[in-house]
NUGU-205996 format. One line per 3 residues: their letters; for each residue x, z, y of C-alpha. Coordinates in pm, 1 decimal. Example, Ala and Ser with C-alpha at 12.3 -4.5 7.8 and 13.67 -1.06 7.14 Angstrom:
! NUGU-205996
as	1230.0/780.0/-450.0 ~ 1367.0/714.0/-106.0 $
! end
This chain:
! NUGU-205996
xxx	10226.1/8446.6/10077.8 ~ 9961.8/8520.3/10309.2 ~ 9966.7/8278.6/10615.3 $
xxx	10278.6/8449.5/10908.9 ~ 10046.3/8396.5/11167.3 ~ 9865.4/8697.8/11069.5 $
xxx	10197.1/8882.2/11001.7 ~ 10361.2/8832.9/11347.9 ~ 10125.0/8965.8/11652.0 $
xxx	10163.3/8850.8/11980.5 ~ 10144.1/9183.8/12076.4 ~ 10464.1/9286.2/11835.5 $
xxx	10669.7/9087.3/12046.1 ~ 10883.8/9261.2/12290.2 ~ 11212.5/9193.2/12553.9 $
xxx	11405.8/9472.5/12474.1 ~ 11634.7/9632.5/12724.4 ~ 11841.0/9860.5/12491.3 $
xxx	12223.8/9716.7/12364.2 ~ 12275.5/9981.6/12127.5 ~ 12123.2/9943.2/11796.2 $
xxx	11925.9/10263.3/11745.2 ~ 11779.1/10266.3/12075.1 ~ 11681.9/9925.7/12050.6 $
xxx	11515.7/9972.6/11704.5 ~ 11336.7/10309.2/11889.2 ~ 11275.6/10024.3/12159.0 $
xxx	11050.3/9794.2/11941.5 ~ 10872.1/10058.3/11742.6 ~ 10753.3/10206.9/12090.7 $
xxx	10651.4/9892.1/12230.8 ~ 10492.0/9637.7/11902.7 ~ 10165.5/9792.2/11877.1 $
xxx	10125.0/9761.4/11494.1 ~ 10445.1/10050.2/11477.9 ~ 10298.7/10274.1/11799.8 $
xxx	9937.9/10258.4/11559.3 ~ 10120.2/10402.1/11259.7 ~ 10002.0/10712.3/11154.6 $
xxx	10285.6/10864.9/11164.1 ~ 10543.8/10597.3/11407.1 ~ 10829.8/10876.4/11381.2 $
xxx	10862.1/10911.4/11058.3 ~ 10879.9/10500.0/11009.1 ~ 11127.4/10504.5/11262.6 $
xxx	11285.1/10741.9/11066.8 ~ 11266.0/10571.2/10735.0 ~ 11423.8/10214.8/10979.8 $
xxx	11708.8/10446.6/11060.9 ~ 11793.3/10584.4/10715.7 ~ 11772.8/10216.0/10574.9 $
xxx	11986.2/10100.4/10859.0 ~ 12280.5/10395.8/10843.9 ~ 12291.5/10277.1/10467.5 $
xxx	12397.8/9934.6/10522.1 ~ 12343.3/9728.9/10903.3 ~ 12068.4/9435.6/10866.1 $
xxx	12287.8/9256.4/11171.0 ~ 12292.8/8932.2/10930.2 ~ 12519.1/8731.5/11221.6 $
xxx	12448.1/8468.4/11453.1 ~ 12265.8/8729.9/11666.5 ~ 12012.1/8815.3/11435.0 $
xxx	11907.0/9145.4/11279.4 ~ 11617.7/9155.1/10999.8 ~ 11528.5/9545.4/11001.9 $
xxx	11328.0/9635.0/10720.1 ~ 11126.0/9996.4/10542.7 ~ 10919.3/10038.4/10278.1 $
xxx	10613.9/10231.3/10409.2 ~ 10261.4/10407.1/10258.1 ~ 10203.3/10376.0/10609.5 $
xxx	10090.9/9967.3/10618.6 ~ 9849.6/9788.6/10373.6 ~ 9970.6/9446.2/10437.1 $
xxx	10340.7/9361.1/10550.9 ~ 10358.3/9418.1/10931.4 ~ 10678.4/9206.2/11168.5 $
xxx	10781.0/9266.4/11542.0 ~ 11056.2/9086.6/11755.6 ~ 11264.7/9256.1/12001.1 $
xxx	11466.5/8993.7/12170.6 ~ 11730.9/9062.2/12393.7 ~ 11900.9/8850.5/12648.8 $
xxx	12182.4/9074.9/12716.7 ~ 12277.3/9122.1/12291.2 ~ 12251.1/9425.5/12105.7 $
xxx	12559.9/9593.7/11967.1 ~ 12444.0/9601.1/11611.6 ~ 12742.4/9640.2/11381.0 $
xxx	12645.6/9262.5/11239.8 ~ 12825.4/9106.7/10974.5 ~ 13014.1/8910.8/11232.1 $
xxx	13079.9/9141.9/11478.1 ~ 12848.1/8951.1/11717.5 ~ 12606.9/9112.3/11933.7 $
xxx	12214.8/9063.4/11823.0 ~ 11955.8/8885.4/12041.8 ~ 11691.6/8854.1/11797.1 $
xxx	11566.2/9171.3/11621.5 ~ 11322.0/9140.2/11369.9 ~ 11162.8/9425.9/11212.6 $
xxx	10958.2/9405.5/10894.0 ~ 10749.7/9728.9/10786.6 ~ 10616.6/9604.9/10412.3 $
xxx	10367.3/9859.8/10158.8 ~ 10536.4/9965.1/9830.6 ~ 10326.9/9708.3/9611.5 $
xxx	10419.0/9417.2/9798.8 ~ 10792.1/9323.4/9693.6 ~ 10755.8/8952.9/9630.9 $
xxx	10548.0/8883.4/9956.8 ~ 10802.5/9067.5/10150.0 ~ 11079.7/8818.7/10024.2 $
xxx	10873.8/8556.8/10061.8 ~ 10891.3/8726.2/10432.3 ~ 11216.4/8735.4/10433.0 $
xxx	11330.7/8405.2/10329.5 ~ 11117.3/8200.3/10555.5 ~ 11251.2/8371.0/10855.1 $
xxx	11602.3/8312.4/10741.5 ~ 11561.2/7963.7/10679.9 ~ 11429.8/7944.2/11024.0 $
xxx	11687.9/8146.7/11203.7 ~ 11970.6/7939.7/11029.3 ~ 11910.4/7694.9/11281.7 $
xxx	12087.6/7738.2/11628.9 ~ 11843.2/7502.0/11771.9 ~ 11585.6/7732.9/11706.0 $
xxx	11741.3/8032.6/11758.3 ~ 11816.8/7922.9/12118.9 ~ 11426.8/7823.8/12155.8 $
xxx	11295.0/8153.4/12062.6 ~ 11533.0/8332.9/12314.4 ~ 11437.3/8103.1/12604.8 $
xxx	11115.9/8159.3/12568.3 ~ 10938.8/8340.5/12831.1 ~ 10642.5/8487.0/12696.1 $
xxx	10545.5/8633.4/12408.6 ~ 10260.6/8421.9/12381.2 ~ 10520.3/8076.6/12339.3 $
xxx	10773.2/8319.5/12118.0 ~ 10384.1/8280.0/11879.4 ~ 10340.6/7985.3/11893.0 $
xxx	10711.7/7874.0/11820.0 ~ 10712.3/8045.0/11508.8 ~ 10404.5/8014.0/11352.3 $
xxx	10474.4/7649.2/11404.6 ~ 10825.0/7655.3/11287.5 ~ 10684.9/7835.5/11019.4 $
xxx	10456.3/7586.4/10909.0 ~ 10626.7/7327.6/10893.5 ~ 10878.2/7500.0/10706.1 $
xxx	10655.3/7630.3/10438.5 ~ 10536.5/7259.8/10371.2 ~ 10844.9/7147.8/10374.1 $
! end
């Protein structure tokens, strides 16, 4: 897996003030500048929404792990909406969603992306962390508490 600093900007990680699902998702692809630089942002957001109506990615304990498959990226792209107030998300546990993750990953990179995927649930699983990331007050310490996190997960 390539190293999740690169994967997570600073600049993909955005206080959202939408509590409604949609609108929040629409929320963080307008504002994490690796979704406004798509070629073609609408019809990602699009492709989110689809994936989303499907099945909701509201995995409980206030987090959501939005997800697409897109021509659109060469190397697996992540922002972070988080959201004081909670998101009405349709989560497995009925909860509202503070932290909203969305992962944009190319076609030809499906074990990278769970590689994605699993390190940011095995941080999220803990409530200690969780809390962290949400107090945070910039998106500059959200960066630095992940990547972090992250790698001391990883060698773990």
């Amino acid at each position: 897996m390539s190293d999740f600093s690169d994967l997570l900007l600073e600049a993909d990680i955005c206080e959202l003030d939408n509590t409604h699902k949609f609108e929040a998702l629409h929320e963080l692809i307008s504002c994490a500048v690796s979704f406004i630089s798509l070629p073609d942002a609408i019809h990602f957001e699009r492709e989110v929404f689809d994936r989303e109506k499907k099945q909701s990615t509201g995995i409980g304990k206030g987090i959501a792990i939005a997800h697409a498959t897109t021509i659109q990226v060469k190397k697996i792209r992540v922002a972070l909406g988080i959201s004081r107030d909670g998101i009405e998300y349709d989560s497995i546990d009925g909860q509202p969603v503070h932290l909203l993750f969305l992962v944009a990953n190319p076609p030809d990179s499906q074990m990278e992306y769970l590689s994605v995927l699993s390190a940011l649930v095995r941080l999220l699983r803990e409530p200690d962390f969780r809390q962290s990331l949400i107090c945070c007050s910039t998106p500059y310490e959200v960066k630095q508490l992940i990547d972090d996190s992250l790698s001391y997960v990883m060698s773990a």
